[in-house]
C-alpha positions in Angstrom: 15.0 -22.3 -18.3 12.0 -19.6 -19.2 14.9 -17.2 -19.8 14.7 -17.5 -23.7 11.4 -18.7 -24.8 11.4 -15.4 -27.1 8.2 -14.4 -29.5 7.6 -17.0 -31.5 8.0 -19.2 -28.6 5.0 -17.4 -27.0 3.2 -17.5 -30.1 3.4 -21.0 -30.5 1.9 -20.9 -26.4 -1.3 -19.2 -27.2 -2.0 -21.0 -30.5 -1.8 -24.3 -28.4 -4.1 -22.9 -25.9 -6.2 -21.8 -28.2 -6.7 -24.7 -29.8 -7.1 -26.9 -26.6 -9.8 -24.8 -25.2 -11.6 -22.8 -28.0 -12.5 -19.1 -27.9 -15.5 -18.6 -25.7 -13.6 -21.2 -22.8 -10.3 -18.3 -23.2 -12.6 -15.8 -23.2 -14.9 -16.5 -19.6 -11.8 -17.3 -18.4 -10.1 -13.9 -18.8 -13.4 -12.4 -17.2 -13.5 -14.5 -13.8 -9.5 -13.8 -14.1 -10.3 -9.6 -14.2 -12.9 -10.0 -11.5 -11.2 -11.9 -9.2 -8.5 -9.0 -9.5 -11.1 -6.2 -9.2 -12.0 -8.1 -6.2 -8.6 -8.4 -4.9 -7.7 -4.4 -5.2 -11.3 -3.7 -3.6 -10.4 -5.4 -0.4 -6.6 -4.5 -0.1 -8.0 -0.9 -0.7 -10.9 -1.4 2.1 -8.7 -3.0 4.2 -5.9 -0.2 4.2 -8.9 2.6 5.0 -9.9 -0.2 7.9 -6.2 0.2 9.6 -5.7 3.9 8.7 -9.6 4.5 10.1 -8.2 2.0 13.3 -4.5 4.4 13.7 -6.8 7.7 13.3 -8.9 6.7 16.6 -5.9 5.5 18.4 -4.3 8.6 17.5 -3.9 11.2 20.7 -3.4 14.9 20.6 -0.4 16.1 22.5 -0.6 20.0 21.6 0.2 21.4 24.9 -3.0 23.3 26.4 -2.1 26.8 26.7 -2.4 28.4 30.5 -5.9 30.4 30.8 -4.5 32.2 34.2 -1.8 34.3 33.3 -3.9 36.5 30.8 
């Protein structure tokens, strides 16, 4: 159905929304739209040092220690 809608069919789009809720409306819109995805990166980012930070401490060394009494 939204397979063709094709330039001028988008153009068409934003002039209606444009119209229907003016410039400034559009415009804080866009903003709480780029914060909300700031947002959104910040805690996928914080939460993939949180599970990285969590495998790090639950890592355990298995380097064999070597033999102090045969030197």
């Amino acid at each position: 159905m939204l397979n063709n809608i094709g330039l001028p069919g988008l153009l068409l789009i934003a002039v209606v929304v444009l119209v229907l809720f003016g410039r400034g409306k559009i415009s804080s819109l866009m903003g709480e739209v780029g914060k909300g995805i700031t947002s959104f990166k910040r805690g996928v980012s914080e939460g993939k040092a949180e599970i990285e930070a969590a495998a790090a401490d639950d890592a355990v060394d298995v380097t064999p220690e070597k033999d102090k009494t045969k030197s």
